[in-house]
C-alpha positions in Angstrom: 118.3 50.6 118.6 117.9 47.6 116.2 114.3 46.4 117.9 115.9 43.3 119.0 114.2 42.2 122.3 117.1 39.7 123.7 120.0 42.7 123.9 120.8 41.6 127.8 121.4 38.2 126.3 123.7 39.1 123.8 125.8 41.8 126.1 126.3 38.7 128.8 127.6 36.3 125.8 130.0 39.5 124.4 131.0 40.0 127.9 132.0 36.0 128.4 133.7 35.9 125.2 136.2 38.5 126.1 135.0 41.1 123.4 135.8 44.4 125.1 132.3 45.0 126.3 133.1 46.2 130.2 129.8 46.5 132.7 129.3 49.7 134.5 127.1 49.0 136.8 126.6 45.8 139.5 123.3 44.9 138.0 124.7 45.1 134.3 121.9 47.2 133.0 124.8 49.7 131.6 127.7 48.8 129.2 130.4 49.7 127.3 132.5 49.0 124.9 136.7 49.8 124.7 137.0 53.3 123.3 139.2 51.6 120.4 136.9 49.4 119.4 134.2 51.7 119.5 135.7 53.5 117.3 136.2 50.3 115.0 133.0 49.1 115.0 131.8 52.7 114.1 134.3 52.8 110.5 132.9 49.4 110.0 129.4 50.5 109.9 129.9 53.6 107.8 132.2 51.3 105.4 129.8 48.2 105.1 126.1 50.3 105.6 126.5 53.9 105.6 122.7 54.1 105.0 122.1 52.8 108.6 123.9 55.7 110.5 121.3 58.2 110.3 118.3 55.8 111.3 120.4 54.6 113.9 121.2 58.1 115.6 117.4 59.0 115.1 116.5 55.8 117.4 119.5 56.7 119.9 118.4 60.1 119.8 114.4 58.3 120.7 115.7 56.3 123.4 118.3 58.6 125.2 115.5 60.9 125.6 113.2 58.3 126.9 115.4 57.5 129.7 116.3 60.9 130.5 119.1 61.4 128.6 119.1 64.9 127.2 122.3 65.1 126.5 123.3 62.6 124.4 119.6 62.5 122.6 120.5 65.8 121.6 124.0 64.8 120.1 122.6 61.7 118.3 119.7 64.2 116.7 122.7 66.3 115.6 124.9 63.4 113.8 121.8 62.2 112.1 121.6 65.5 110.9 118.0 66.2 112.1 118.7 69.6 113.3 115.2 70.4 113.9 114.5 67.5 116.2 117.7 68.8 118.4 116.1 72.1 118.5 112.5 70.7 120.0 114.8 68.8 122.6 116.3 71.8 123.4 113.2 73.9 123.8 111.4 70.5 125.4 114.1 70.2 128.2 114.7 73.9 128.9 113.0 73.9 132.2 114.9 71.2 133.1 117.8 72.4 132.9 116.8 75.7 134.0 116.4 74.4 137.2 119.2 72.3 137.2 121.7 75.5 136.6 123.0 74.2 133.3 123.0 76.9 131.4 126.3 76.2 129.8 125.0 73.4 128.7 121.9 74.8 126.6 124.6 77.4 125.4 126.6 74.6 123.9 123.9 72.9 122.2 122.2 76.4 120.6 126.3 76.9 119.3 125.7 73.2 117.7 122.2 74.4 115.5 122.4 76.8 112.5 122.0 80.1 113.1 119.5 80.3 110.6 117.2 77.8 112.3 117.7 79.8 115.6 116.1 83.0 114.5 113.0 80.9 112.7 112.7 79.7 116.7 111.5 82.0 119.0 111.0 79.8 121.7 115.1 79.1 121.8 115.6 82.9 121.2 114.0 83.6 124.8 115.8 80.4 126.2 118.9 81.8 125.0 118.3 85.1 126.5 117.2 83.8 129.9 120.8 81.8 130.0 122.8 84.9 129.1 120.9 87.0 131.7 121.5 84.1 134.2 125.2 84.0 132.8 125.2 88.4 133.0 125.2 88.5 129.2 122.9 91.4 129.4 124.0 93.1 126.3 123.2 89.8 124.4 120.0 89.3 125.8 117.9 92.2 124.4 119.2 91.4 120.6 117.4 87.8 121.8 114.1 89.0 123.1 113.9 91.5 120.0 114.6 88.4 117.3 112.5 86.2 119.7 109.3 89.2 119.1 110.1 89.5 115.4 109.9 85.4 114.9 106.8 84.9 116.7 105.1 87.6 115.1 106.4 86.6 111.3 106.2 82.6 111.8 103.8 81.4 115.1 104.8 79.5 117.8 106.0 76.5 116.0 107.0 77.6 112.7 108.6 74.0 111.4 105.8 71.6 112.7 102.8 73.6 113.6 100.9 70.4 113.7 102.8 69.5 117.0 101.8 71.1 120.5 104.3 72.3 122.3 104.5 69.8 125.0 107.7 70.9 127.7 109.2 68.0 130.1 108.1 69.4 133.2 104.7 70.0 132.0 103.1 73.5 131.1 101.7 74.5 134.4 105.6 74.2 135.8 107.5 75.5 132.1 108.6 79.4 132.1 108.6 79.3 128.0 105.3 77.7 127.0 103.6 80.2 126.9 106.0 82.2 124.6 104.1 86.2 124.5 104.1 86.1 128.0 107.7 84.4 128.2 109.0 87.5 126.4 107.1 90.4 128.6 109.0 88.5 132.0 112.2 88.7 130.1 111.8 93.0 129.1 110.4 92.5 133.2 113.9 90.8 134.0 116.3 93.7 131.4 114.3 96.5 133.3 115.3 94.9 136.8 119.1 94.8 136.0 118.5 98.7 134.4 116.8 99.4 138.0 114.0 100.2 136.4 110.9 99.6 138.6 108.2 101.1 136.3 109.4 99.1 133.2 109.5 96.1 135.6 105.8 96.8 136.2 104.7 97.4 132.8 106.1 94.2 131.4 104.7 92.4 134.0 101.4 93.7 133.3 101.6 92.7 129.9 102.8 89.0 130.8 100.0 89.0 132.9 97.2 89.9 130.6 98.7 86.9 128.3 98.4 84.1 131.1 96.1 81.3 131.4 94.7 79.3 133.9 97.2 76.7 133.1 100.6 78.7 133.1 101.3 78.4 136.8 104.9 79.2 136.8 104.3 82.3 134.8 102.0 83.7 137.4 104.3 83.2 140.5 106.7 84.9 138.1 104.7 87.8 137.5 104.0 88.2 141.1 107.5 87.9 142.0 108.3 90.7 139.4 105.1 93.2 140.7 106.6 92.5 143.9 110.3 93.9 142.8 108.9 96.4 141.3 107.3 98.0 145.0 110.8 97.2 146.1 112.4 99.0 143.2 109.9 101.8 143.7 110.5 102.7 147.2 107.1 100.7 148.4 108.7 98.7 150.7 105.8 97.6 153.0 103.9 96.7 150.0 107.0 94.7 148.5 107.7 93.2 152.1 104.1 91.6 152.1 104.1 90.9 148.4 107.5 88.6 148.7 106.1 86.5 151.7 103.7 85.7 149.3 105.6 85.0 146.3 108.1 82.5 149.4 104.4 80.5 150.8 102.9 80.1 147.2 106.0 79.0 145.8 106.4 76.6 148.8 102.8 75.2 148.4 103.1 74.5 145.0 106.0 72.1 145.9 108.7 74.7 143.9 110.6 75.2 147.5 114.0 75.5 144.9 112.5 78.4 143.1 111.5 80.2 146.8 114.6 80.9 147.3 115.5 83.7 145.6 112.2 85.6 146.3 112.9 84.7 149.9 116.6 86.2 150.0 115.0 89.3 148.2 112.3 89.6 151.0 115.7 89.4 153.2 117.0 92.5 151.3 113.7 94.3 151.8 113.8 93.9 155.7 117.6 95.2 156.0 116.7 98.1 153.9 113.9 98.9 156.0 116.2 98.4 159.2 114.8 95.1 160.8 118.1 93.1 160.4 116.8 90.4 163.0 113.3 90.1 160.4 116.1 89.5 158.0 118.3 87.3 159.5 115.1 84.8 160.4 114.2 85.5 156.9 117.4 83.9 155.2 117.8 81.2 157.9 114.1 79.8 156.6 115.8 80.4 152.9 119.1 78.1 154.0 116.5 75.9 155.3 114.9 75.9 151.9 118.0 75.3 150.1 118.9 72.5 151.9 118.1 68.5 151.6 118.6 66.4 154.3 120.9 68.8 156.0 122.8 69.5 153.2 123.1 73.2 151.2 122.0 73.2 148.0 123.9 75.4 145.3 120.8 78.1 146.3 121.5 78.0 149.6 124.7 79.8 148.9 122.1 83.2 148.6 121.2 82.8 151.9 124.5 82.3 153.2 125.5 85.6 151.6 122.7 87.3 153.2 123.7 86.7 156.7 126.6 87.7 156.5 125.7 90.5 155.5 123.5 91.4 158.6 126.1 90.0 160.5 129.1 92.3 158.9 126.6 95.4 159.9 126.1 94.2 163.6 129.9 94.1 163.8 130.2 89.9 164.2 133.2 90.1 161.6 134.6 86.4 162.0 131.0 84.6 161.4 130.1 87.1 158.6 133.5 86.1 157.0 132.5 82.5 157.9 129.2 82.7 156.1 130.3 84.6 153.1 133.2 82.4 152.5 130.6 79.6 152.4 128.1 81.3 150.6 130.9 82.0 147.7 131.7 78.6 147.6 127.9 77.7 146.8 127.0 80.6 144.4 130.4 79.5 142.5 128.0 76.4 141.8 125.3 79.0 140.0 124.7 79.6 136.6 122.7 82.5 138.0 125.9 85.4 138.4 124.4 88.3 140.4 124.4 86.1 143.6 127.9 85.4 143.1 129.0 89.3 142.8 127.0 90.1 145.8 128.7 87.3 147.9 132.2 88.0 146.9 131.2 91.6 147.8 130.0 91.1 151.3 133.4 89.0 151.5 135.6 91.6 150.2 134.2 94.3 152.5 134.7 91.7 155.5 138.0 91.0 154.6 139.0 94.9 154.6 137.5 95.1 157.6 139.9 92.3 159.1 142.7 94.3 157.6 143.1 91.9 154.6 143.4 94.4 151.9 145.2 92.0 149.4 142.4 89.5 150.1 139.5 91.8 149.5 140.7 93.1 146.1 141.6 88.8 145.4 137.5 88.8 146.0 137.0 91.9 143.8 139.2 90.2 141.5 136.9 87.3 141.1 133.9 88.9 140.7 134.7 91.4 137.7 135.8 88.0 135.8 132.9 86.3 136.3 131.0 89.2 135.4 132.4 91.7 133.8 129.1 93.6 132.5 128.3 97.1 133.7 124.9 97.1 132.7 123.4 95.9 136.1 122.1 98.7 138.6 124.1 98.8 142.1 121.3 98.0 144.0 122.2 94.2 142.3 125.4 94.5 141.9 127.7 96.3 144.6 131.1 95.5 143.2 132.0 98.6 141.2 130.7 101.0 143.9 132.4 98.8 146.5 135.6 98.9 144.4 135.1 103.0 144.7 135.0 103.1 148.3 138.0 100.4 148.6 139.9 103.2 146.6 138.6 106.2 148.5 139.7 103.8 151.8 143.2 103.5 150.4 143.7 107.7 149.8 142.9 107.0 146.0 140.4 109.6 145.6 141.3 110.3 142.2 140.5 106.2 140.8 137.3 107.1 142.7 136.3 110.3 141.0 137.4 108.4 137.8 134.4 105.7 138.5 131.8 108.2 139.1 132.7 110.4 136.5 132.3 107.4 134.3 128.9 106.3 135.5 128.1 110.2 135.1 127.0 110.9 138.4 126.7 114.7 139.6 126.0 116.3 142.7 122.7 117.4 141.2 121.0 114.1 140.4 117.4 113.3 141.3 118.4 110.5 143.8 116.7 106.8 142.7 116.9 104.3 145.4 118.0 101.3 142.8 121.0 103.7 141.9 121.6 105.0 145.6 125.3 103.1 146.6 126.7 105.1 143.3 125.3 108.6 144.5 126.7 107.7 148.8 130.0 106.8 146.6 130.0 110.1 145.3 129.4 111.8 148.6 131.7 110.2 149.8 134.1 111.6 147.1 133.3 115.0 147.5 134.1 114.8 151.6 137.3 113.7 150.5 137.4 116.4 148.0 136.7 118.9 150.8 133.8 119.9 149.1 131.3 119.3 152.2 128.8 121.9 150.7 127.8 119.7 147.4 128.2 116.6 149.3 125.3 118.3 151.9 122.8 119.1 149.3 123.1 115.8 147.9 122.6 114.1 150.9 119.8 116.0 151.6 118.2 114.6 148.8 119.0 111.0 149.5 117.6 111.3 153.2 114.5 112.7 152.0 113.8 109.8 149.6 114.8 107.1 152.3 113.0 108.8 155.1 109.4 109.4 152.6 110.6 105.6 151.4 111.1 104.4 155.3 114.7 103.1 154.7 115.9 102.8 157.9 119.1 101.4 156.9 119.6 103.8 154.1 118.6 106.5 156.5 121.2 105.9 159.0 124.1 105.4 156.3 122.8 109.2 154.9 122.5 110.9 158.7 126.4 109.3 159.3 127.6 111.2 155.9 125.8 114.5 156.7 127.2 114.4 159.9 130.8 114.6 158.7 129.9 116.9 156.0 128.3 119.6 158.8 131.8 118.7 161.0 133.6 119.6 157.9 131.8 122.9 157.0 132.5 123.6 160.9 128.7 123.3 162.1 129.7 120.8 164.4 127.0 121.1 166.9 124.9 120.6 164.0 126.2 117.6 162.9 126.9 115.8 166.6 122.7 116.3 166.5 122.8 114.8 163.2 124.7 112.0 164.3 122.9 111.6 167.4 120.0 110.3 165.3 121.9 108.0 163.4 123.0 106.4 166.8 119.5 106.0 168.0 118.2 105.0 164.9 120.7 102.4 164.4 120.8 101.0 168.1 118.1 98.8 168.2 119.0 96.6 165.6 122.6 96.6 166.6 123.9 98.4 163.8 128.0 99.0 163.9 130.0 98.8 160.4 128.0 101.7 159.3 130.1 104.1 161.7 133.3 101.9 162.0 133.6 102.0 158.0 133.8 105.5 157.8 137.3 105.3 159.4 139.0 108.4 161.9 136.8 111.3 160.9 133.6 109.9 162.1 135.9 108.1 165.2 137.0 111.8 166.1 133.4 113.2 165.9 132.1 110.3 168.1 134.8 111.0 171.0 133.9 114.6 170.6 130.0 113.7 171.2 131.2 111.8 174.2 133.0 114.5 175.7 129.7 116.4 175.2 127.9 113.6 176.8 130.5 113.8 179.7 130.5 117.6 180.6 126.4 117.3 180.5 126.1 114.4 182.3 128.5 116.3 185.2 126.0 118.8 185.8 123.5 116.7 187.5 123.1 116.8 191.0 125.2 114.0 192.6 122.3 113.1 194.7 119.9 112.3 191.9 120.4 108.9 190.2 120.7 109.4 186.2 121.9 108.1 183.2 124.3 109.9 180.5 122.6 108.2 177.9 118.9 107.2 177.7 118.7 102.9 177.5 117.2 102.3 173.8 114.4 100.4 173.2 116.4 97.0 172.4 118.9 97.9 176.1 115.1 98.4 177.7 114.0 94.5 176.5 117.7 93.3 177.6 117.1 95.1 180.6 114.0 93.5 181.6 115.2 89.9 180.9 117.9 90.9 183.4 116.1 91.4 185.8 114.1 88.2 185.1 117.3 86.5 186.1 117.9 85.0 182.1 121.4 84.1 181.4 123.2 85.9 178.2 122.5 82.7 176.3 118.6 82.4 177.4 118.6 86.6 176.1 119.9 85.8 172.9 117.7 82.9 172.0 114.8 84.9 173.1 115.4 87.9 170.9 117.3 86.0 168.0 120.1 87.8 167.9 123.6 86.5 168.2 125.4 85.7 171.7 128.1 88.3 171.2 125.3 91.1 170.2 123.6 89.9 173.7 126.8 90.6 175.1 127.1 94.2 173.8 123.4 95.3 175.1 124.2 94.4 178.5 127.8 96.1 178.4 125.7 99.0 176.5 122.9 98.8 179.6 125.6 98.0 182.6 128.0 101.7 181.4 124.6 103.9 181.1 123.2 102.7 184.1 126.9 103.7 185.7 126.6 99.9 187.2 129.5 97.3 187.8 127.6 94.6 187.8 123.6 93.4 186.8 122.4 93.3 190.2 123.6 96.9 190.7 122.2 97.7 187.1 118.8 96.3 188.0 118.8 98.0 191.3 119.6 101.6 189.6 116.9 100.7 186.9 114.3 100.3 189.5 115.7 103.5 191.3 114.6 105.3 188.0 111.4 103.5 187.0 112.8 102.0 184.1 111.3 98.4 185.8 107.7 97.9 186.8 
């Protein structure tokens, strides 16, 4: 600090002559001294040359940020009282700790600055309203971007030394706030996504867009990312489904693996909600991958791990869905990033009611309205206030849960929107229970249209489960064992099964009645003729054929990706519609009806 070149020297004579200097390290490159006499030295020096101090910070504040040291470069800029050099460190090492989650961190040291010099700054107005929205502040952040517009547009880039580029830690190609109009479009691009709104998402992205360079690289995998929500958001899943993969392998090749993860886990959600929960399970198990060095899960990883268990919660594999989602809590805990966090302790919540841990599902619920209370986040992103609905509607509360959707203004006359979709099955769901199967039909009817045009197989086959209990309740039965019949095959090659289970005795009592209906038909055939009750679905046909190949369960599963237990399900599925007691018996009945070549 003093420019004295023979500092080791002097350290290693302190240390010998007892005067409370302590090494930290084996190679004693890092000292200190004894709190106490720290703390003496420091009176003596504002005593004896209180004009020192401030230099002194200032070249502390040079050399901690030299050597990495963000942290205490920008205290020692602070206790020198050069407010304005903390507030360049700050906006110089956002991206750092952007990607190092610290969030926190950056909110502390904006609290440390007047607020006077953080509204002449837009650049730390839009790093403080990317750590509330990563913090689910979102009713802070818009105030932010909207100061952050006014700034720029009143005082430049850099209004307190406009002589001095801009120059971020991790470079500009890699920053997300160098390019500051742009910066701000991405952030209105991230409010509309938490409003669900795809075409605001698109229209802010366009704008961002038009505003890049050549140079801002980070920007324009973030633009694609957010064109590529938007298709989500808007029902174009296909086109979102191709978009992401491209987002995940440019992300990848430009060495920002980290920042594929999210992307990936959202192409994840894409697949499920087009139906193809094995694309999706592949899909996450590439993002753990991602999210892992040297074997070990990253904080990021923790999205993945939520994302498999919730494929594996749908297919019915309740222990390693609870597995996953316990682990995947336990590494979004280490986010500053929230919405990952709600969406885990969702997926865990709805496991654990489905193990019959009621008081440990609402413990989950618990968690995640503290560490994010804000209810301005569309369900698609956040499932824990619908969730909390059902939960009620599971436990006889039907009034709590016509409470929640009065309050979110839901009606049976909406124009359904797929981002606001759990909200509007909540409140068909509360209608059923409301014996009210008429309004809850003409709302469902509007739902499947919009999945079906949007080819949201998952959706679709949550809808067709719901209409069929609303025709069963309206007494058109027949009607809805057809309606449900759909469903079934719709949901059968992927291996759905929570979908049906969830819905508790009424659907339970209208799949034993189908049965019986499958029974008396299947009696009618000639006794002579070999038949099935039920036709073998497209996924039992594939298990089929690797039966009679002679593969083990094991060798099936491996070969279709899908769990061991799932395997075991198909052939159970294939062995009871084939009438068989055994596969040898099932592969002779098979070739009896020309199901094998």
């Amino acid at each position: 600090m003093t420019g004295r070149t023979d500092s080791q020297r002097l350290l290693e004579q302190a240390e010998r002559a007892n005067l409370f200097l302590v090494p930290l390290d084996g190679q004693r490159r890092w000292w200190r001294y004894h709190h106490l006499f720290a703390d003496l030295l420091r009176a003596r020096l504002r005593q004896t040359r209180p004009e020192r101090v401030g230099g002194l910070h200032q070249a502390a504040a040079a050399w901690c940020e030299r050597h990495g040291l963000v942290d205490d470069a920008v205290r020692h800029a602070l206790a020198a009282g050069d407010q304005v050099r903390a507030a360049r460190l700050i906006e110089r090492h956002f991206d750092a700790l952007l990607r190092r989650a610290e969030g926190a961190t950056g909110d502390r040291w904006v609290a440390a600055l007047p607020a006077e010099l953080v509204r002449a700054r837009p650049r730390l107005l839009v790093a403080q309203a990317v750590w509330a929205l990563l913090g689910g502040r979102v009713e802070e952040a818009e105030p932010l971007v909207d100061q952050a517009e006014t700034a720029l547009a009143s005082s430049g880039d850099e209004p307190y030394e406009p002589d001095t580029p801009y120059e971020p830690s991790v470079g500009r190609a890699a920053s997300r706030i160098a390019n500051l109009p742009a910066s701000i479009a991405l952030v209105r691009a991230e409010l509309a996504r938490r409003r669900g709104d795809a075409e605001g998402i698109a229209a802010s992205a366009q704008r961002a867009l038009a505003r890049l360079s050549d140079d801002d690289r980070a920007l324009h995998l973030q633009v694609d990312w957010f064109l590529a929500v938007a298709d989500w958001f808007g029902g174009r899943l296909a086109s979102a489904e191709a978009a992401l993969a491209g987002v995940v392998a440019r992300q990848r090749a430009a060495g920002e693996s980290y920042l594929a993860v999210r992307p990936a886990c959202d192409l994840g959600q894409v697949q499920r909600a087009r139906g193809r929960l094995a694309a999706a399970l592949r899909t996450y198990e590439q993002a753990l991958e991602i999210a892992s060095d040297a074997g070990r899960p990253l904080p990021p990883a923790g999205m993945a791990q939520v994302g498999m268990a919730e494929v594996l919660s749908e297919r019915g594999e309740l222990e390693a869905a609870l597995d996953r989602a316990t682990e995947g809590v336990r590494l979004c805990r280490q986010l500053s990033y929230t919405l990952p966090l709600l969406a885990g302790l969702a997926v865990l919540a709805w496991t654990r009611q489905a193990l019959g841990d009621t008081p440990g599902a609402m413990a989950a619920l618990a968690e995640a309205e503290r560490a994010d209370p804000s209810t301005a986040v569309v369900d698609l992103l956040n499932p824990v206030p619908a969730l909390r609905a059902r939960l009620a509607l599971a436990s006889g509360e039907v009034a709590d849960a016509r409470g929640w959707v009065q309050a979110c203004g839901l009606a049976p006359g909406d124009r359904p929107s797929y981002p606001h979709e759990r909200g509007h099955l909540v409140l068909a769901r509360v209608l059923l229970a409301e014996q009210a199967p008429a309004q809850a039909l003409g709302l469902l009817e509007r739902l499947g249209d919009l999945a079906a045009v949007e080819g949201r197989t998952g959706s679709l086959i949550e809808v067709r489960v719901l209409q069929a209990l609303a025709l069963a309740a309206k007494g058109e039965e027949r009607d809805g064992l057809a309606v449900l019949a759909e469903a079934l095959a719709l949901a059968e090659p992927e291996g759905y099964t929570r979908v049906f289970l969830d819905e508790g005795s009424p659907l339970a009592a209208l799949l034993d009645r189908r049965a019986i209906a499958g029974r008396r038909a299947a009696a009618s055939v000639p006794a002579s003729m070999p038949a099935m009750v039920q036709p073998l679905s497209e996924r039992e046909l594939e298990v089929l054929g690797l039966l009679a190949a002679g593969r083990s369960n094991r060798e099936i599963a491996e070969e279709l990706v899908v769990a061991l237990d799932t395997v075991k399900k198909h052939v159970s599925h294939v062995l009871d519609k084939l009438g068989a007691a055994n596969r040898t018996q099932a592969v002779a009945h098979a070739r009896e009806l020309g199901l094998l070549g």
